[in-house]
N, C-alpha and C positions, 0 to 999 in steps of 0.2 A: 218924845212922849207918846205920842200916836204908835210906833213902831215899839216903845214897851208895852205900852197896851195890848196888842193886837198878838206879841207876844208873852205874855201872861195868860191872854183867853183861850189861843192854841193850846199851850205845856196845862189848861184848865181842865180840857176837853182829852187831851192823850190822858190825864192822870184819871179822871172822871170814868172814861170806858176801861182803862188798866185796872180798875179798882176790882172793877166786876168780872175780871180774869185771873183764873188762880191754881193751885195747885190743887192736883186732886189724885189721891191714894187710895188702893181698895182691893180687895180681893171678892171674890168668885168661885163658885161653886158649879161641876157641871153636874145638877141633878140625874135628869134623864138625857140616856143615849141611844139615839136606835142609830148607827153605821152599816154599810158592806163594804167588799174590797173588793175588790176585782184584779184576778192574776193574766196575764198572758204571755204566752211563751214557754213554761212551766213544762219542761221536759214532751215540749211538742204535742201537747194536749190541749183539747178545748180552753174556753176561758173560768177560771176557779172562781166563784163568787162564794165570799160565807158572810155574817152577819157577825159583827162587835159590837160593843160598848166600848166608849174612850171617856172615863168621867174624871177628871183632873181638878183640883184646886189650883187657881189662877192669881197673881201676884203684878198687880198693875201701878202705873205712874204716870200721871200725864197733867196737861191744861186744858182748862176749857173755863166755859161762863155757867155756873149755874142755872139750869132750867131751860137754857138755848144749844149749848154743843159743846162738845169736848172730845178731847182724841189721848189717847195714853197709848205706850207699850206694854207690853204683857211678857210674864213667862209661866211656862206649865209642863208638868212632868208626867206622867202616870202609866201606866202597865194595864194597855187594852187587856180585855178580855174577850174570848169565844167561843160561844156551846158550855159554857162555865169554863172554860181554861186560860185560861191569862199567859200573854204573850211572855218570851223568856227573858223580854228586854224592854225598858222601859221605851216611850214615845218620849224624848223633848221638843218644846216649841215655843218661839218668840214670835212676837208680831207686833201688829199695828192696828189700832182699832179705832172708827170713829162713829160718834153719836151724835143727829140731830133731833133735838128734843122738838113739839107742839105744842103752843099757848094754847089750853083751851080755857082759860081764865081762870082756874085752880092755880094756888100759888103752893098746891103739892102735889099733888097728881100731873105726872108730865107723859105722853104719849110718848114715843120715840122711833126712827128706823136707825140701821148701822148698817157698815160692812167692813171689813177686814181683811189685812194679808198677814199671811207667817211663811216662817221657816223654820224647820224642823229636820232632826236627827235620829238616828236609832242604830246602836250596835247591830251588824250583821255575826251570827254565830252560825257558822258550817259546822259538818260532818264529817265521818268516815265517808260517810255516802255521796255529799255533797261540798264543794268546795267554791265559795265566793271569790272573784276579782275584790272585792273590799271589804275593809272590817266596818265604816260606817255606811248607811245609806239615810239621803237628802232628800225632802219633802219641799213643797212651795203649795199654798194652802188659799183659797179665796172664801170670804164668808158672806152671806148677806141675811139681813132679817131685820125684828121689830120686839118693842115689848115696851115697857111702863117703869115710870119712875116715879118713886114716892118720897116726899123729905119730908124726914119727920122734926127735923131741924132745918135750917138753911146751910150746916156743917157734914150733917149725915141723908145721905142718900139712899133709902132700899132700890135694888135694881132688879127684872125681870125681864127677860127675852128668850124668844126663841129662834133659831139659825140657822140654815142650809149650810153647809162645807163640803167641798170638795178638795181634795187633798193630792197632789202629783208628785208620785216618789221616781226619784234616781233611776235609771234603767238597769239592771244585774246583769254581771254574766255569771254564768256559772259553770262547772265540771266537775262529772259524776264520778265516780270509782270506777264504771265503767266504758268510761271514754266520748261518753256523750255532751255535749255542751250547746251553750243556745244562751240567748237573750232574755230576761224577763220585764216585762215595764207593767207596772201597777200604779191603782189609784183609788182611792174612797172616797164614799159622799153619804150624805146625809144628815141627819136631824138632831139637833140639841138645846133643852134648854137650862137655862143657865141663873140660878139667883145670886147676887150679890149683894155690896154694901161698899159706896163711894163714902170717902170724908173728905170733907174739903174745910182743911186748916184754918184759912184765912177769909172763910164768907164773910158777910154778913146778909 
């Protein structure tokens, strides 16, 4: 009897903290972007820095606890832009994200920091002029920041943050039409922030 007791108050206590962990769906918006890239190697010239925009809608899935932390995966697509001109090939990228939210005794208003990794793809397109060792190049992405969380439901979450990224692409090789060749390795960083909207199916 003792030994069903003791376990009935255990499988109490796993289902009790299980309750308050759940599924959580959402997507994202990157409002504002201020990026740069930085080239090096680039037909043996200094290093190329120029300034982008990467503003993607985001497509997430994950667990966590309402109002305490949650972690989902992500994917997102979009076609930087630069000086007004937009890249000839879209950016993709998945990852991994997580949130720790702040009790500050609001049972809406939730402070938050995160950080995140990804990975990410993008067709290479050459030239007459210039000719790539590959048709895809590989990114590995690190994020870190902060921002706020509002439920306006205990099912629906508004999200806000903003985010440092730094982003390390694939190294190139390339060759020119005229017989010159070399190494490129690039990487961007910078600022973003981002509004969304969690739902979480199964609160209460």
């Amino acid at each position: 009897m003792k030994k069903y007791l003791l376990s009935l108050a255990a499988f109490g206590t796993i289902t009790a903290q299980a309750s308050n962990f759940g599924l959580l769906v959402g997507v994202d918006y990157t409002a504002l972007s201020s990026m740069n890239q930085t080239w090096t190697g680039l037909l043996g010239d200094n290093d190329k820095t120029y300034d982008f925009t990467y503003r993607p809608i985001t497509f997430k899935v994950g667990l966590g606890t309402p109002g305490e932390r949650y972690m989902y995966i992500y994917y997102q697509s979009a076609t930087p832009e630069t000086d007004g001109h937009a890249w000839d090939v879209k950016l993709n990228e998945v990852g991994y994200e997580y949130f720790g939210q702040f009790d500050t005794g609001s049972k809406r208003f939730f402070p938050a920091w995160m950080f995140g990794v990804s990975y990410g793809w993008h067709d290479m397109k050459g030239s007459e002029a210039v000719e790539y060792d590959q048709d895809t190049r590989r990114t590995f992405g690190l994020k870190l920041g902060g921002g706020i969380s509002y439920y306006v439901i205990p099912e629906i979450e508004f999200v806000a943050n903003a985010n440092y990224q730094i982003r390390f692409y694939q190294a190139l090789n390339y060759k020119t039409q005229y017989g010159l060749d070399d190494t490129v390795t690039t990487y961007d960083s910078g600022f973003n922030v981002v509004i969304g909207v969690n739902i979480w199916p199964f609160a209460r």
